[in-house]
C-alpha positions in Angstrom: -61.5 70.1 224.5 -60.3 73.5 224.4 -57.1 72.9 225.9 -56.4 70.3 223.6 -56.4 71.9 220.6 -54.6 75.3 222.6 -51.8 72.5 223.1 -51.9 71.3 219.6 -51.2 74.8 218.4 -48.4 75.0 220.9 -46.7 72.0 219.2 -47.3 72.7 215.9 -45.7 76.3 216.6 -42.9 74.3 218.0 -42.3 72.1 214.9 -41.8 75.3 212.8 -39.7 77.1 215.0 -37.3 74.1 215.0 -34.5 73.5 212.4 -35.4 71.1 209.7 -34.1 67.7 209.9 -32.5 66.6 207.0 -33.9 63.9 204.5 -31.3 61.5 203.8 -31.1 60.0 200.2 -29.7 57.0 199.5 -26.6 57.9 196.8 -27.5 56.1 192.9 -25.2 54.0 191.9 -22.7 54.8 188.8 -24.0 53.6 185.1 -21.4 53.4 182.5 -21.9 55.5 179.5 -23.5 53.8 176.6 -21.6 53.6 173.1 -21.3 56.1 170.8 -23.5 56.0 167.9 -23.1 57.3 164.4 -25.8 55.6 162.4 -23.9 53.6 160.1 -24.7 50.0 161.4 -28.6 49.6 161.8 -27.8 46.4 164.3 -26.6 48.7 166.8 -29.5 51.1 167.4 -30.9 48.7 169.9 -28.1 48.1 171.9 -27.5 51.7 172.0 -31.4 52.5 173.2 -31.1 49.8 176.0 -27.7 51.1 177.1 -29.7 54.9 177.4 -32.4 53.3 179.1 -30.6 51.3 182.0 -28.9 54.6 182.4 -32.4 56.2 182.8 -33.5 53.7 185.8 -30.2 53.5 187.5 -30.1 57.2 187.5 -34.1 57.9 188.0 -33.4 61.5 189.9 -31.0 62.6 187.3 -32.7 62.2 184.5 -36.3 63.1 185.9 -37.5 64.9 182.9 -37.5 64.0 178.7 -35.1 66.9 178.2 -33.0 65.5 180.1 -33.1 61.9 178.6 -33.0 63.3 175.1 -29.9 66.0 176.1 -28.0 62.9 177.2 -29.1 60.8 174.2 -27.5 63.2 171.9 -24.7 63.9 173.5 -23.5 60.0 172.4 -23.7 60.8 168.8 -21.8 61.1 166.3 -21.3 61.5 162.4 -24.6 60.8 160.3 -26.8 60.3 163.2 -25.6 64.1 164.6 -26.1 65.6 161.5 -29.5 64.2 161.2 -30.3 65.6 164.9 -28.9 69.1 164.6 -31.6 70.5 162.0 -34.3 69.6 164.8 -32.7 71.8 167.9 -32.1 75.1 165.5 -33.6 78.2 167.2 -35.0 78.7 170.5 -37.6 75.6 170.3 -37.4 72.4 169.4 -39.1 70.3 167.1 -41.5 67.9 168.1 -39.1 64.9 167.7 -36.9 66.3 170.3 -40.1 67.1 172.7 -40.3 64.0 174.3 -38.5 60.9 174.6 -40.9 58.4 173.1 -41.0 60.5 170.3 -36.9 61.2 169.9 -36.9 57.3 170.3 -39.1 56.9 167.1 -37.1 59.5 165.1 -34.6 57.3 165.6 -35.8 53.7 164.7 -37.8 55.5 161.5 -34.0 57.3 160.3 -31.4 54.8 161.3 -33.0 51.6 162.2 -33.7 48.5 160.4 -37.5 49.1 158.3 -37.7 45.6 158.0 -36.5 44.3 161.6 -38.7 41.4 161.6 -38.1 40.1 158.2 -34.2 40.5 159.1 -34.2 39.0 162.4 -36.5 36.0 160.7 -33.7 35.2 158.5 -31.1 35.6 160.8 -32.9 33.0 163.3 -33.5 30.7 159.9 -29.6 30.9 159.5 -28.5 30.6 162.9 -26.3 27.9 164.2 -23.6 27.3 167.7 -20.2 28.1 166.5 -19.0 29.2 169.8 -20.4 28.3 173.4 -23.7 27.5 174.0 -24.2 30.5 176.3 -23.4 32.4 173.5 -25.8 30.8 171.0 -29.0 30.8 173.3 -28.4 34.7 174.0 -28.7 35.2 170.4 -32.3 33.0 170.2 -33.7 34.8 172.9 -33.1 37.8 171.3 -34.2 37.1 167.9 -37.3 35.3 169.6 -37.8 38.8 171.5 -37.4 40.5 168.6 -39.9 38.6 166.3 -42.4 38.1 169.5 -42.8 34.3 169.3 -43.7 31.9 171.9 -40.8 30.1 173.6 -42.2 26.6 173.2 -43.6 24.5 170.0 -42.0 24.5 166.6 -39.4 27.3 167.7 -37.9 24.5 170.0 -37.2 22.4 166.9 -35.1 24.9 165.4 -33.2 26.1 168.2 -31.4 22.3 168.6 -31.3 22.1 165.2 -28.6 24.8 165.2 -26.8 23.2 167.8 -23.1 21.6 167.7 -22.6 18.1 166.2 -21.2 16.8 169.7 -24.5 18.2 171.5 -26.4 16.7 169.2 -24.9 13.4 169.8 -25.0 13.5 173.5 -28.5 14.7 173.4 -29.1 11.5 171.0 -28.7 9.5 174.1 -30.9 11.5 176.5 -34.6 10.1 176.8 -36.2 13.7 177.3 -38.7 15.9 175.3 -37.6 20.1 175.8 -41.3 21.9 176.0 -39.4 25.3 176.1 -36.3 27.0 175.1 -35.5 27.6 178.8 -35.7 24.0 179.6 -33.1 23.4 177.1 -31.3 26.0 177.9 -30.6 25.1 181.5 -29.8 21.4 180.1 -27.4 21.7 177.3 -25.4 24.5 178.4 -23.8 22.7 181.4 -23.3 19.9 179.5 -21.4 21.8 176.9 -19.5 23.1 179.8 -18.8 19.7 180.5 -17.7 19.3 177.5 -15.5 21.7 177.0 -13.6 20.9 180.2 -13.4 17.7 178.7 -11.8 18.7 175.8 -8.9 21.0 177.8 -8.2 18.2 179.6 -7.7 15.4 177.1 -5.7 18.4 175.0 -3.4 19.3 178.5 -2.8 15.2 178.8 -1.7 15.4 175.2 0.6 17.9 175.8 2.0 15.9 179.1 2.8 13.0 176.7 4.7 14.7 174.2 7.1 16.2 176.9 7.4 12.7 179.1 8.3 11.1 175.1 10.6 13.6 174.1 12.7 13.4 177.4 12.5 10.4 177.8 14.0 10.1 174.2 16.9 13.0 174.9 17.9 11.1 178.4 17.3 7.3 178.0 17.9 6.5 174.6 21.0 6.2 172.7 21.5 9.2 170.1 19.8 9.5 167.0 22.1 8.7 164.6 22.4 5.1 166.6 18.9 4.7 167.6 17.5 5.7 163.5 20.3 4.6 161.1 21.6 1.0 162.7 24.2 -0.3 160.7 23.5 -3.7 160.0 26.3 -5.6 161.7 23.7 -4.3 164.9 20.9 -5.9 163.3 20.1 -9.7 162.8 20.7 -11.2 159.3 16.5 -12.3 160.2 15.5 -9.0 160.2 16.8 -7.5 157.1 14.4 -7.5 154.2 15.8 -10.2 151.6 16.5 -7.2 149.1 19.0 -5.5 151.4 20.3 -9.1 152.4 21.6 -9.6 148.8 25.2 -10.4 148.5 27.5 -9.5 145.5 28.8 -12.2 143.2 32.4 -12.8 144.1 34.9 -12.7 141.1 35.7 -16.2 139.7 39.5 -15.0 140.0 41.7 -16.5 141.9 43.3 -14.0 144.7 46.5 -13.2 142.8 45.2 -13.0 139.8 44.1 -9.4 139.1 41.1 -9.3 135.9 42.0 -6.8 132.7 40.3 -3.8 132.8 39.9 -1.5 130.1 41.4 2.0 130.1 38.4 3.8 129.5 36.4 2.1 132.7 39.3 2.4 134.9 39.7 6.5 134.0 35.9 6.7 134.5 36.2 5.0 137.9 39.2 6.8 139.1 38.1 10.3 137.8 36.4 13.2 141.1 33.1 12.6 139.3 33.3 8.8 140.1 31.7 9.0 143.6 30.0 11.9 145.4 27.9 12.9 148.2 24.6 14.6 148.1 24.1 17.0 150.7 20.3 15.2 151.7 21.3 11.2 150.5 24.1 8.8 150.4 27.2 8.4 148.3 26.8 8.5 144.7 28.7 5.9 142.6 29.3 5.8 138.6 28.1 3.0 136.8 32.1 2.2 135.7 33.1 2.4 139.7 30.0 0.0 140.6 31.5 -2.5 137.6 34.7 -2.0 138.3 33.8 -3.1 142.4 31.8 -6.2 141.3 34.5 -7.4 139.0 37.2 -7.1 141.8 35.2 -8.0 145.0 35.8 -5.0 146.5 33.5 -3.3 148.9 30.4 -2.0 146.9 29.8 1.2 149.2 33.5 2.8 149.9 35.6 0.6 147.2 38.1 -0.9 149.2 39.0 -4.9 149.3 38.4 -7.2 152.2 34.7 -6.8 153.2 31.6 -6.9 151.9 29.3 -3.9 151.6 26.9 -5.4 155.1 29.9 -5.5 157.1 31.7 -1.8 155.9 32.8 0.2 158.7 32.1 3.3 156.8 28.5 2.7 156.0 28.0 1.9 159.5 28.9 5.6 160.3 27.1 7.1 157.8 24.3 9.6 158.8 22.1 8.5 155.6 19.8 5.7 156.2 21.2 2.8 153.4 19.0 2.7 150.7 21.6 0.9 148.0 20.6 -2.5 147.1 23.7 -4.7 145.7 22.8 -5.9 142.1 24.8 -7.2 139.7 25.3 -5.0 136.2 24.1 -5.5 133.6 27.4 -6.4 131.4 30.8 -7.3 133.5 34.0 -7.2 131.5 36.3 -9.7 132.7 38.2 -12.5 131.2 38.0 -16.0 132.6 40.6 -17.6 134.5 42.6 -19.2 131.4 42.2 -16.2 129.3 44.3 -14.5 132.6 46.8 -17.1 132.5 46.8 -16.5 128.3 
C-alpha cells in the first residue's frame, strides 16, 4: 500500500515537471456586423437586437461578459440613439442602464421602440396581403404572429389565406384539403406558387419566341409592306371590294369629240396649285371644281387624266396611302346636253 501511493507521488511530480500540452480551441466563425442604428425608424430596433444577439452566440468567447455586449451595442449607433446613450457612460461609472445587457436592452425598447408594438403589429397583420412571393408573405405572418404571441392554428389560419393572391386562391379552390396550421399551409402553397411562377416565365418566354418567328417571317417571306398593306385594286377581285369602293363614275353623255362648255371660273379653280395637294399623313386632296370638272369629262377621278377609270389608275396603285376616296357624283354638274353642243 505504501508503495503505491510513494509511486503515485512519483507521477504526479512527473506531470508538473513536464511542459503543458496545449488546449486546442476550435476557431469561431466570422459574424457580420449588424446595421447601424440611429433611432429614427421604431421598425428597426428588432432587427437591430437580433443582429447583436446572433453576434453574441456565434462569438460566445468574445463577448463573455455584459460590458462587452453593451460596448459593441453602442459602437453601432448613431444620431438620436447616440446622443441618448452618451449622458449614461459620463464619468468613471456607468449608469445602471449600461450595467447589464438585459437592462441596456430595455433602455432601448422603452426610448426608441414601438410603446404600442402589439396594437401596431395587430393592424399590420389585419392589413396584410401577398403582393410579392409567397415566401415573402408567410415570413411576414410568422413574424407578426411571433410578435403578437398567437397560436399558429384556428382563426389565424383564416386570415392568413385570406391575404393570399387571387391565382392561389383559385387553385386552392380546387384542392379538397382543410390547413390546421400555418406551417401546413405554408409548405403547400409556396411550391405551388413556385409553380406558378415558372409557369408564368415560361408562357411569357414562348410569347416572346412568337413575336420574333412573326416578325421574320414577315421581313423574309412576305412581299414588302407597301404591296402586302395597300393592294391596289387591279390585285384584288371585283368580289372582294366593298360595294362602296366598287362604285363607278357616271360617264359623260358626250360623244368622244365633242368636248362640254366649261365655265371660266371652274376651269381657273381646277387648274390653279391649290386644286390638288398631298397631305404629308393621307392621300391627294382634290377641289370640289377639279372633282366636277373630272366627272363631267370622264377623266380619271384620282390623278385627272383621260382613258381610265379611277379602279384601274396606275398612280393610285403606287400610292403609299391606303385609298379611302369613294367615287360619288356632285351634287350640281354643269354641262350642256348633246344638242345644246352642236347649238
Amino acid at each position: 500500500m505504501m508503495e503505491m501511493m510513494v509511486q503515485s507521488q512519483r507521477d504526479l511530480a512527473d506531470i508538473r515537471r513536464s511542459p503543458s500540452v496545449p488546449v486546442y480551441a476550435p476557431k469561431e466563425p466570422e459574424a457580420n456586423a449588424p446595421d447601424v442604428f440611429n433611432g429614427k425608424h421604431p421598425e428597426k430596433l428588432n432587427q437591430f437586437l437580433f443582429q447583436c444577439e446572433q453576434v453574441f452566440l456565434i462569438q460566445a468567447s468574445r463577448f463573455h461578459s455584459d460590458e462587452l455586449k453593451v460596448r459593441y451595442m453602442i459602437s453601432f449607433l448613431r444620431d438620436g440613439a447616440l446622443d441618448a446613450v452618451r449622458p449614461l457612460s459620463t464619468g468613471n461609472k456607468d449608469s445602471e442602464e449600461l450595467a447589464t445587457h438585459d437592462s441596456f436592452v430595455k433602455f432601448l425598447k422603452a426610448s426608441f421602440g414601438d410603446p404600442d408594438e402589439k396594437g401596431t403589429t395587430r393592424r399590420k397583420f389585419k392589413e396584410l396581403v401577398q403582393t410579392g412571393t409567397a415566401a415573402d408573405y408567410f415570413a411576414k405572418v410568422r413574424e407578426y404572429v411571433a410578435i403578437l404571441e398567437w397560436p399558429h392554428n384556428g382563426p389565424v389560419v383564416d386570415r392568413v389565406l385570406e391575404g393570399l393572391s387571387s391565382e392561389l386562391k383559385d387553385d386552392l379552390a380546387h384542392v379538397n384539403q382543410d390547413f390546421e396550421s400555418i406551417e401546413e399551409l405554408q409548405k403547400f402553397v409556396i411550391p405551388l406558387d413556385n409553380r406558378l411562377r415558372a409557369r408564368q416565365a415560361e408562357k411569357k418566354k414562348e410569347l416572346a419566341t412568337k413575336e420574333a418567328n412573326n416578325r421574320a417571317k414577315f421581313n423574309l417571306g412576305y412581299p414588302s409592306q407597301q404591296d402586302h398593306w395597300f393592294p391596289s385594286q387591279n390585285q384584288v377581285p371585283q368580289s372582294q371590294i366593298p360595294n362602296q369602293t366598287r362604285q363607278v363614275p357616271a360617264q359623260s353623255v358626250l360623244p368622244p369629240d365633242v368636248k362640254p362648255k366649261i365655265p371660266a371660273s371652274t376651269q381657273d379653280s381646277a387648274n390653279s396649285p391649290s386644286s390638288q395637294q398631298y397631305t404629308p399623313r393621307g392621300p391627294r386632296v382634290v377641289s370640289d371644281a377639279e372633282k366636277e370638272r373630272r366627272y363631267t369629262t370622264g377623266d380619271c377621278l384620282y390623278c385627272g387624266d383621260h382613258g381610265h377609270r379611277v379602279r384601274d389608275c396606275p398612280q393610285a396603285a403606287k400610292s403609299p396611302f391606303p385609298r379611302q376616296f369613294t367615287p360619288q357624283a356632285p351634287a350640281q354638274v354643269t354641262s350642256s346636253t348633246p344638242s345644246q353642243a352642236k347649238e
